[in-house]
Backbone bond lengths (Angstrom), bond angles and torsions (degrees), N, CA, C in turn:
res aa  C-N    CA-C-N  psi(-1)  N-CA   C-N-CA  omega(-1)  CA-C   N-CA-C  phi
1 X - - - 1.445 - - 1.528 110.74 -
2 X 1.368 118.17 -58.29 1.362 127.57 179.76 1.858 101.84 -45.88
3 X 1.534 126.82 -53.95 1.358 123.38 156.33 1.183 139.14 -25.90
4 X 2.147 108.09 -38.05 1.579 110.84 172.13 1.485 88.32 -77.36
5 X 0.994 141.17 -50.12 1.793 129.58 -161.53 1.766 131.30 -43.30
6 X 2.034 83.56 -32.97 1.229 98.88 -153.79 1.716 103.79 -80.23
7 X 1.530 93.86 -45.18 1.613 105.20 159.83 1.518 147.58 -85.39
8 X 1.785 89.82 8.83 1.769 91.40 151.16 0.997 83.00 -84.09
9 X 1.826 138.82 -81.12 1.428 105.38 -141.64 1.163 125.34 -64.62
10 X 1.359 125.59 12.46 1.608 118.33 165.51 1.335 109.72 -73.36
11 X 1.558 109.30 -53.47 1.666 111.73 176.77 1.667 122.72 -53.49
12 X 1.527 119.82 -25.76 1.144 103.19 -169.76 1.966 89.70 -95.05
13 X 1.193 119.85 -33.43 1.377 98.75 167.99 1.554 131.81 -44.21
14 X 1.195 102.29 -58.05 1.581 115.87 157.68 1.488 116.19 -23.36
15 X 1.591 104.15 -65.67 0.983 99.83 -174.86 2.123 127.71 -73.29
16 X 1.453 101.36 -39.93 1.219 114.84 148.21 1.692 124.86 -23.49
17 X 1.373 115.38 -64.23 1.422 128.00 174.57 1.452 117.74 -59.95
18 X 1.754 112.51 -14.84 1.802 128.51 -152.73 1.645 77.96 -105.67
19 X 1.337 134.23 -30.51 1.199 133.85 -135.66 1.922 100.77 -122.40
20 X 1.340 105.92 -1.34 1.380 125.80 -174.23 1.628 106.13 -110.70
21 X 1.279 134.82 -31.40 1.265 128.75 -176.05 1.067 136.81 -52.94
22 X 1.498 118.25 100.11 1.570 128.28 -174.57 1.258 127.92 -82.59
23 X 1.538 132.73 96.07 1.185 120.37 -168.31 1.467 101.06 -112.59
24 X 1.829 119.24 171.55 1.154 131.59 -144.86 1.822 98.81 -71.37
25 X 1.239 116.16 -6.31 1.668 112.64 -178.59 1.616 101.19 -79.88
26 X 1.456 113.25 -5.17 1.752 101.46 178.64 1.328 88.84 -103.48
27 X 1.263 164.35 -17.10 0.826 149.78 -132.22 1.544 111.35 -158.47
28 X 1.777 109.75 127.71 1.501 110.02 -160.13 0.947 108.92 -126.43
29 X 1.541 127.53 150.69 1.422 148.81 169.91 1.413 129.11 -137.38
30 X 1.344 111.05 105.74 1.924 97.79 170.82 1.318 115.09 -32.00
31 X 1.155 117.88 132.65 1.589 112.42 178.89 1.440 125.77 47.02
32 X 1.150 129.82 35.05 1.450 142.13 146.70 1.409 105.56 -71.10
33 X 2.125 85.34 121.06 1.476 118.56 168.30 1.177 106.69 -86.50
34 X 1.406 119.62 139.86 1.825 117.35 166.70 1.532 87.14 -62.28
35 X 0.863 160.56 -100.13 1.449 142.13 -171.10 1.886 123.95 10.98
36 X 1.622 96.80 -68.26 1.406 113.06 -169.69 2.209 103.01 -70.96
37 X 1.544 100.66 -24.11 1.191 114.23 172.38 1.796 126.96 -65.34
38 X 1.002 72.66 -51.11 1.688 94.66 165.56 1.737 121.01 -68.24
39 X 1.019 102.27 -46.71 1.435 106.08 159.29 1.725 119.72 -46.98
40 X 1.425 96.45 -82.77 1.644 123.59 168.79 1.889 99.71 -29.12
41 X 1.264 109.20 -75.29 1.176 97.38 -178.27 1.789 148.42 -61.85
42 X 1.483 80.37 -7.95 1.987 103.62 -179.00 1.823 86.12 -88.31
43 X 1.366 115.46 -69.89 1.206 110.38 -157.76 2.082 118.67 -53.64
44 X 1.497 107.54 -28.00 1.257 119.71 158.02 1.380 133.08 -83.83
45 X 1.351 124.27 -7.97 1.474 131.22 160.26 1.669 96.65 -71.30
46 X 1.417 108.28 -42.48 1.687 106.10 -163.73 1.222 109.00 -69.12
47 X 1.571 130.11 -49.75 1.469 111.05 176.05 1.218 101.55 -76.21
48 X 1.391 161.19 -26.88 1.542 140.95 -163.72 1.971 91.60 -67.59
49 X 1.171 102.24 -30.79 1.762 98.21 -172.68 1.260 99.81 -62.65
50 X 0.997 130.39 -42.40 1.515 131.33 -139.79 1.436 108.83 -107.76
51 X 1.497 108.01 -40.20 2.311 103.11 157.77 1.294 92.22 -71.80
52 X 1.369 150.21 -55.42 1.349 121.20 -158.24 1.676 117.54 -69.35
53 X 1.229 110.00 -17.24 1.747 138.32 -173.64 1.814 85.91 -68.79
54 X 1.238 101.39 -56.38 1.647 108.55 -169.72 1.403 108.06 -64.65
55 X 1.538 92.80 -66.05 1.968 73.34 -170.06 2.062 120.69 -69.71
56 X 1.249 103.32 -1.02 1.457 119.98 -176.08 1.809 89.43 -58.48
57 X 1.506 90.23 -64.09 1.814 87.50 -176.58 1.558 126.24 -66.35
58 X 1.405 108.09 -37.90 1.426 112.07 176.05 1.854 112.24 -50.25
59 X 1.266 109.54 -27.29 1.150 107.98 -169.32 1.292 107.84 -106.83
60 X 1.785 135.93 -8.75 1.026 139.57 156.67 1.542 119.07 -78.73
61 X 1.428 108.93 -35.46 1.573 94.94 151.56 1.266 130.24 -52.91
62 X 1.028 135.84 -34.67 1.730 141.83 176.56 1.165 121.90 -50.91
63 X 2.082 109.88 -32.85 1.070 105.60 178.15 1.440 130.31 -91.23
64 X 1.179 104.00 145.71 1.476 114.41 -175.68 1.466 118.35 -70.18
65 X 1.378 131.47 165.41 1.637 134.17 177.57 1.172 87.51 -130.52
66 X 1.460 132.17 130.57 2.002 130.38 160.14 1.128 82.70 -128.56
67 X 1.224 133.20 162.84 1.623 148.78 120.24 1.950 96.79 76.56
68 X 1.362 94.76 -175.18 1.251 106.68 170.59 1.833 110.64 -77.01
69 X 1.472 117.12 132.20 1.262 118.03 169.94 1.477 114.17 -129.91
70 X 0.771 117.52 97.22 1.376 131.12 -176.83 1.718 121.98 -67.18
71 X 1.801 102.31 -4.05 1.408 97.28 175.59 1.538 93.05 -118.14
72 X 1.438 127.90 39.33 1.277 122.99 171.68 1.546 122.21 -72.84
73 X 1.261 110.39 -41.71 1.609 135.62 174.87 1.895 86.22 -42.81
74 X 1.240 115.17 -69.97 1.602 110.48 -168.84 1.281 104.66 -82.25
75 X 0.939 151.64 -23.85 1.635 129.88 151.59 1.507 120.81 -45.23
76 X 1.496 113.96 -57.46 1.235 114.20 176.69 1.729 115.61 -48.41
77 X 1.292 118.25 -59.36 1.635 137.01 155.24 1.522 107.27 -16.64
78 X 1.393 114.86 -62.42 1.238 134.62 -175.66 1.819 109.66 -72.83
79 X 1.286 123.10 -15.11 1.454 117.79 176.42 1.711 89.10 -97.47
80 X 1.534 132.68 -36.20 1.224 125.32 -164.10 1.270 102.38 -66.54
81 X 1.785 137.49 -24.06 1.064 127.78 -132.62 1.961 78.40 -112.29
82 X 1.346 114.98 -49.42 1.259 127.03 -169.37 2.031 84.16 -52.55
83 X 1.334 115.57 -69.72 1.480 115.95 -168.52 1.659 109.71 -40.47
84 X 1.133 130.75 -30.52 1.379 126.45 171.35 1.500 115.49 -76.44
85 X 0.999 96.11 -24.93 2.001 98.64 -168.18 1.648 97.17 -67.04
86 X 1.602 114.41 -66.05 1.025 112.52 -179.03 1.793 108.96 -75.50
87 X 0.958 153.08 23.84 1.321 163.79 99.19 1.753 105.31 -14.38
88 X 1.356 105.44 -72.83 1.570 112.23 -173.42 1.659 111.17 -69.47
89 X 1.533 116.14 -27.85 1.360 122.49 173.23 1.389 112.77 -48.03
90 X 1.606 99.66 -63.85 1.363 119.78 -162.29 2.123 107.25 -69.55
91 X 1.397 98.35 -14.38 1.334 104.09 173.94 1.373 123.44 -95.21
92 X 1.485 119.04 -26.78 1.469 114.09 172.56 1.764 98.26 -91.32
93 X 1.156 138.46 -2.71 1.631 129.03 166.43 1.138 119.92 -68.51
94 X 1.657 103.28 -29.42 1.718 126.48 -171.94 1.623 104.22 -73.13
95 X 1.268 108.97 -40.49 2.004 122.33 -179.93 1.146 90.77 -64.86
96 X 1.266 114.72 -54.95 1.848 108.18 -150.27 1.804 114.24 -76.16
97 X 1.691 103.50 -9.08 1.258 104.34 174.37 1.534 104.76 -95.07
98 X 1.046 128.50 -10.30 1.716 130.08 154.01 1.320 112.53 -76.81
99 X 1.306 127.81 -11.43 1.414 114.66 156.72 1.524 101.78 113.27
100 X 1.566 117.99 26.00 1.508 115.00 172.90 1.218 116.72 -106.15
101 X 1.363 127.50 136.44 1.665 120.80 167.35 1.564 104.46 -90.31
102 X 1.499 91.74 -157.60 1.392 117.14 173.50 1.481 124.23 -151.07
103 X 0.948 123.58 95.19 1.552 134.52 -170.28 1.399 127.73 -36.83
104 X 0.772 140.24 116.37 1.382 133.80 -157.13 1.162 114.29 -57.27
105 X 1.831 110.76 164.98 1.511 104.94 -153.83 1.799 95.07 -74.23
106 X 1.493 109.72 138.76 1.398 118.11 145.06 2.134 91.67 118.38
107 X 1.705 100.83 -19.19 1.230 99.92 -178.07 1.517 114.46 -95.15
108 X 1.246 132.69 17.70 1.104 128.63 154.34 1.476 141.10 -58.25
């Protein structure tokens, strides 16, 4: 049982991460080179990974294990899902302080 748990939440992460991918057609710049894009976007995927990497653990250390918990499988699920959200936060703040928007929905 603990096996079906482990690999839904692999699949819906998976899928989550499949369902998160920002490429340079959402995202605009006067004079953006796929070059300067590629840059911009490696160097801001990398720190959004790495504060959300941080506080993911800072705040998974805190938590405690007592006894049997049987809703741990979805807590844990539930910190992976929270760790991506602010993952993507911390990554489109990072664009927008290089000077990229995002076009409104439907005008892309």
């Amino acid at each position: 049982m603990m096996r079906f748990w482990s690999l839904t939440i692999v699949a819906v992460t998976a899928l989550s991460i499949a369902g998160c991918t920002t490429g340079p057609e959402k995202w605009q710049k006067p004079g953006m080179t796929s070059d300067q894009w590629a840059v911009d976007h490696a160097s801001c995927r990398s720190r959004a990974r790495k504060l959300a990497d941080d506080e993911y653990q800072n705040y998974s250390s805190h938590m405690g294990s007592g006894g049997v918990d049987n809703s741990a499988g979805f807590s844990a699920a539930m910190r992976n899902y929270d760790a991506k959200r602010n993952m993507q936060g911390i990554y489109d703040r990072c664009l927008r302080r290089k000077g990229y928007s995002k076009p409104a929905f439907g005008k892309a």
